[in-house]
N, C-alpha and C positions, 0 to 999 in steps of 0.2 A: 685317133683316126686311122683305119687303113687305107694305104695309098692302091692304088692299080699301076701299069708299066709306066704312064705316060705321066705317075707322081701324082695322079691328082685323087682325092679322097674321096673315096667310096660306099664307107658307113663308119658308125664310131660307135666305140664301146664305152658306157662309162660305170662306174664306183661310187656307189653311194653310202656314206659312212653314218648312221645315225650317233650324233654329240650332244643330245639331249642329256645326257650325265652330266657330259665336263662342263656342257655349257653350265648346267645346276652350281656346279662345283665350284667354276667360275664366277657365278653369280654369290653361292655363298660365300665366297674368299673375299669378295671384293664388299661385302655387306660387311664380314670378320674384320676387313682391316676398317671399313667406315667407324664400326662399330670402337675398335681399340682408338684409333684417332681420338675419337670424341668422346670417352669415357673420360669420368673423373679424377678416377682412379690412375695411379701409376700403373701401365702396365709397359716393364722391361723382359728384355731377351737378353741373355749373355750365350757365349761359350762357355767347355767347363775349366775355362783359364781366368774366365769373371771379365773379359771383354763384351763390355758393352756393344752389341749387333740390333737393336731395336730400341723406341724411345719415342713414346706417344706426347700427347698434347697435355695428358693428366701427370705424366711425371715432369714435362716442361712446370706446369703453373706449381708442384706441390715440391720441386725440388728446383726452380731456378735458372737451370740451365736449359738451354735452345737444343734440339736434335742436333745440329752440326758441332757443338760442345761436347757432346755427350758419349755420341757414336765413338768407338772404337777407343773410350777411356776405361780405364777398368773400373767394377764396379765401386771399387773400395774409394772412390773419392767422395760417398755418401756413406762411408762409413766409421764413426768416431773412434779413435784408439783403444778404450775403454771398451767397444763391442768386436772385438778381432773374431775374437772365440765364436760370436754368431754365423759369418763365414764359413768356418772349418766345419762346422755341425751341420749350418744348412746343405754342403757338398757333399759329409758322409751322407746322407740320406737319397740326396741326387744319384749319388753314383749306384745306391743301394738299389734306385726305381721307386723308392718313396718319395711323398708329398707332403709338405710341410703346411698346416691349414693354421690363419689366425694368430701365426706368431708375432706377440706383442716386441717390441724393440724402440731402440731410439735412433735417428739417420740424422743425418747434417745437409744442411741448403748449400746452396752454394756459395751464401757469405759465411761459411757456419753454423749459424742457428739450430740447434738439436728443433727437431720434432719427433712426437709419439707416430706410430705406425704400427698396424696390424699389419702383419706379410707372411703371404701364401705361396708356396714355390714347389713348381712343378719339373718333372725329365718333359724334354725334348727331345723326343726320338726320329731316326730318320725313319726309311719305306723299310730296310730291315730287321727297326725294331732296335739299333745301337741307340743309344744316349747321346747324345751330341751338344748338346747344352741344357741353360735352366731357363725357364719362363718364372715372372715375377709377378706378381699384382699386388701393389703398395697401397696402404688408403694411410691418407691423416686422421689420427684420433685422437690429436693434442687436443682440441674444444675436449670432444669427452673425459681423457684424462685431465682435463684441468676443472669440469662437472666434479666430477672424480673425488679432488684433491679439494673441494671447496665442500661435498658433500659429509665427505670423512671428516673434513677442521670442524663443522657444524654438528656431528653425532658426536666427536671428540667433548666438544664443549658442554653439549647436553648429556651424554654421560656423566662427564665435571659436574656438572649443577644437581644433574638428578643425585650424584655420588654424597655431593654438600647437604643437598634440602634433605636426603635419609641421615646420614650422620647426624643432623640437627632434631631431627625427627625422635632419632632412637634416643638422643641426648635427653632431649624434650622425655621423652616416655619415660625413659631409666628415671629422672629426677624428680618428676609426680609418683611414678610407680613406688621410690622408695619414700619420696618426703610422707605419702598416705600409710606409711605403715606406723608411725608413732602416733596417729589419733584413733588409727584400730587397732591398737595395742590397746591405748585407753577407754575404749569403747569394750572391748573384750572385757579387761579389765573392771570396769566398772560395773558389766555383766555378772564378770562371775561372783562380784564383792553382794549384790542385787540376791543371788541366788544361795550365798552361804547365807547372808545373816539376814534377809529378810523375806525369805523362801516363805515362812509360819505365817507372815502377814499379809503375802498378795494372796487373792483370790485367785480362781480359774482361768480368770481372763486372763489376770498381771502374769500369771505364771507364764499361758500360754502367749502370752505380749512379748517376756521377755525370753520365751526359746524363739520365737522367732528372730528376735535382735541377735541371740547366738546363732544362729543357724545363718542369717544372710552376712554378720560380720565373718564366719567364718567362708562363705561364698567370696567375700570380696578379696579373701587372705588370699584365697585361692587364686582370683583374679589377678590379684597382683603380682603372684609368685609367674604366672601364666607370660606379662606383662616383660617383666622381669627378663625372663629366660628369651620371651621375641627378638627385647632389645637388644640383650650381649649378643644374641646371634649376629649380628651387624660385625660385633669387634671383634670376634672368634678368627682366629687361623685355622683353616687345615690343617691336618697334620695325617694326611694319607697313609695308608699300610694297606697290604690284603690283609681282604677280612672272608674268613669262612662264615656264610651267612647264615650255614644251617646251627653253628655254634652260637652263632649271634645273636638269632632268633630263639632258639632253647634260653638262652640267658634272660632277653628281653621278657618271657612267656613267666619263667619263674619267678622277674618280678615284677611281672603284672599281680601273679598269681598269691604271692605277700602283700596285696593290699583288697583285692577283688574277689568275693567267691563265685564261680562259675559253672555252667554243665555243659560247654562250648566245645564239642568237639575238633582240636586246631591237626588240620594235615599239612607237613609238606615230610620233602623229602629232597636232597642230591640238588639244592638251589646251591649255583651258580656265583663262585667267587667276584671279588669285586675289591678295586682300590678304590677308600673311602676314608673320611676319618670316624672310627669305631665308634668312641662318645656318640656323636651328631648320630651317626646311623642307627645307633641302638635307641637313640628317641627317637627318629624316624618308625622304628618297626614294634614301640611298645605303644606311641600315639595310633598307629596304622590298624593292630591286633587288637589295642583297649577299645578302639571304636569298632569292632568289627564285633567284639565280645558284647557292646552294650546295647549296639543295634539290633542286636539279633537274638537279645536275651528273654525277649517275650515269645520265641518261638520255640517249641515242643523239645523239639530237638534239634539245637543249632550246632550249624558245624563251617568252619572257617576253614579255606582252603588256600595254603602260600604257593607259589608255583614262580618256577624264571624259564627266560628262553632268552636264543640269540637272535638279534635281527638287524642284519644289516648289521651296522658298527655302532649297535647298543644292545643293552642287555636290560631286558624289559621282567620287571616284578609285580607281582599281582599278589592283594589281599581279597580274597572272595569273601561273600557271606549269604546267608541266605535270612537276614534279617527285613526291616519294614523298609529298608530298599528308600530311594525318592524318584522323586520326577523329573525327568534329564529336562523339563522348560527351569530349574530352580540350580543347572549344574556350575552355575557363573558364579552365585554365592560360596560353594563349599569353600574355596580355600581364601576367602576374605579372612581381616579381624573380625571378630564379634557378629559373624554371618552364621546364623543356625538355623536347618531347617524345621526343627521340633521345637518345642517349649521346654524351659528347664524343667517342667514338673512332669513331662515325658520321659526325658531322660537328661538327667545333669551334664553340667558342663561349661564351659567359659565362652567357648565358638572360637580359641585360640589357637588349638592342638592342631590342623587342618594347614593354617598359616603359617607356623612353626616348621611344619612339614616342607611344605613347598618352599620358604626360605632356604631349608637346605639341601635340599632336591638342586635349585639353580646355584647354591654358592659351589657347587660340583658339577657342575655344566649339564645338569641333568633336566630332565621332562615330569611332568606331575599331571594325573587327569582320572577322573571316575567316570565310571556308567553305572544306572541304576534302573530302576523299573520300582515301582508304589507296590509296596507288599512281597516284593519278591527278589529280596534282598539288592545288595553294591559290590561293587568290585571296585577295588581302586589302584590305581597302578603308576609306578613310577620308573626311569631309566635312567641310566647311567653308559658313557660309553665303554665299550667293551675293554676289555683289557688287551685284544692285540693292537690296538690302536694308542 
């Protein structure tokens, strides 16, 4: 007010301040603390001396202790001897202006009791921007890690079982596989006794009766040998080395090329070393190249193309070809046992060599997969992880 001589007031001036911000500011502070109050979660405040200065309702119920307990203890009375070192690390990062997200750990209640905890810690900065302490936000994920621990004991065991029922498996296979080779020995046998001394007496038919009998005994030798080689796969160790694969591949080709005659034009070049065990690999890439040669043998001029690259933390190998190709609805069969897309009178074979493959593909933590197209040839390809890994 301004007064006049005789003191008494005359008019008034006044100040009007619009607080529609603070009041905002206000209104969300007090939403913020609502909000921390009644979360579930632990959310603490310290100094960067680990004095506890804040302590919600979520760290009361999930650690024990009442706010009047809590305030002005240091943090370390939730923290078990065993985790010191969590501390020190989480403060480098504080002081750094980094934020710690999701870090898993173990705290103690306040009788004790370890519990699992994810925790997220953040700087506290004041209005200039300094550090001034940490913000915390703790969650329990003892229930989960104890999911966790009950879901790994349960793949544990089934690993076990599956580990058992294949060892039994290959057992099972190996000791049919060999017990069938002494009655087609004698079946052989008795063939070819059929074909020395009594060749003058069959007719056309007996003749052609008994190349048949030789021709699918000798199909079954083959199976079995196929059979054979699946099962040891089971009881084979690694025995890892780098392997130059262009050398590898040259080897495999020539003896492909001592059993098969071909006009397959095979390209690669500057393919990509790899730790493997040699043996296994080189039937890998003679199964891989033999089918690429026989698939693609009715075409004019077939040509098979080897290639690698890097990707990611594997190193990915391709055998192309530009043979009768299949149909990706049929792509679930290739790497079965005894899964063929063709007829043996198409083109030979056991339906073995495919499964072979991919058994050794995974006993090297490796990937196995084709694509094709009907008529217009397959690619098939397989990975391994890289070698800086």
């Amino acid at each position: 007010p301004f007064l006049n001589e005789s003191g008494k007031p005359y008019q008034y001036v006044s100040i009007r301040e619009d607080i529609t911000s603070r009041k905002k500011i206000e209104e969300q502070q007090i939403l913020y603390q609502q909000i921390i109050r009644s979360c579930d979660d632990a959310i603490i405040s310290t100094d960067l001396a680990g004095v506890i200065t804040s302590w919600n309702r979520g760290a009361e119920h999930i650690f024990d202790y009442t706010a009047e307990e809590a305030l002005g203890k240091n943090i370390s009375i939730l923290r078990p001897e065993e985790k010191k070192g969590d501390q020190l690390f989480i403060l480098e990062k504080v002081r750094k202006g980094e934020s710690v997200n999701h870090y898993e750990t173990i705290r103690k209640k306040k009788y004790g009791a370890g519990i699992f905890i994810s925790l997220t810690v953040s700087p506290i900065r004041n209005s200039t921007g300094d550090i001034i302490g940490i913000s915390k936000i703790a969650r329990d994920i003892s229930e989960r890690k104890r999911i966790e621990r009950e879901i790994k004991k349960l793949n544990d065991e089934l690993e076990l079982r599956v580990k058992e029922r294949t060892e039994e498996m290959e057992s099972f296979s190996y000791s049919v596989s060999h017990d069938l080779r002494a009655p087609l020995r004698a079946v052989n046998g008795y063939a070819k006794i059929l074909e020395e001394d009594y060749n003058n007496i069959l007719d056309k038919e007996g003749q052609r009766l008994l190349g048949e009998v030789q021709q699918n005994a000798r199909r079954m030798g083959t199976l079995i040998d196929d059979l054979l080689a699946f099962s040891r796969l089971g009881r084979k160790a690694i025995e890892k080395s780098l392997i130059d694969m262009n050398k590898l591949t040259e080897a495999a080709i020539r003896e492909i090329e001592q059993s098969t005659k071909h006009n397959a034009a095979i390209k690669f070049e500057g393919l990509i070393p790899v730790m493997a065990d040699y043996s296994l690999f080189q039937h890998v890439m003679i199964n891989l190249i033999s089918n690429a040669i026989k698939y693609s043998s009715l075409h004019p001029k077939p040509v098979i193309e080897i290639q690698s690259v890097r990707a990611g933390s594997e190193i990915i190998y391709s055998i192309k070809d530009n043979g009768v190709g299949f149909s990706m609805d049929y792509v679930h069969k290739l790497f079965g046992v005894f899964q063929r897309l063709h007829s043996h009178e198409e083109f030979p074979g056991t339906g073995v060599g495919l499964a072979i493959v991919q058994r050794i593909i995974h006993k090297h933590n490796g990937r196995v997969w084709a694509e094709g197209k009907l008529n217009e040839g397959a690619t098939f390809y397989f990975s391994l992880p890289s070698l800086e890994n």
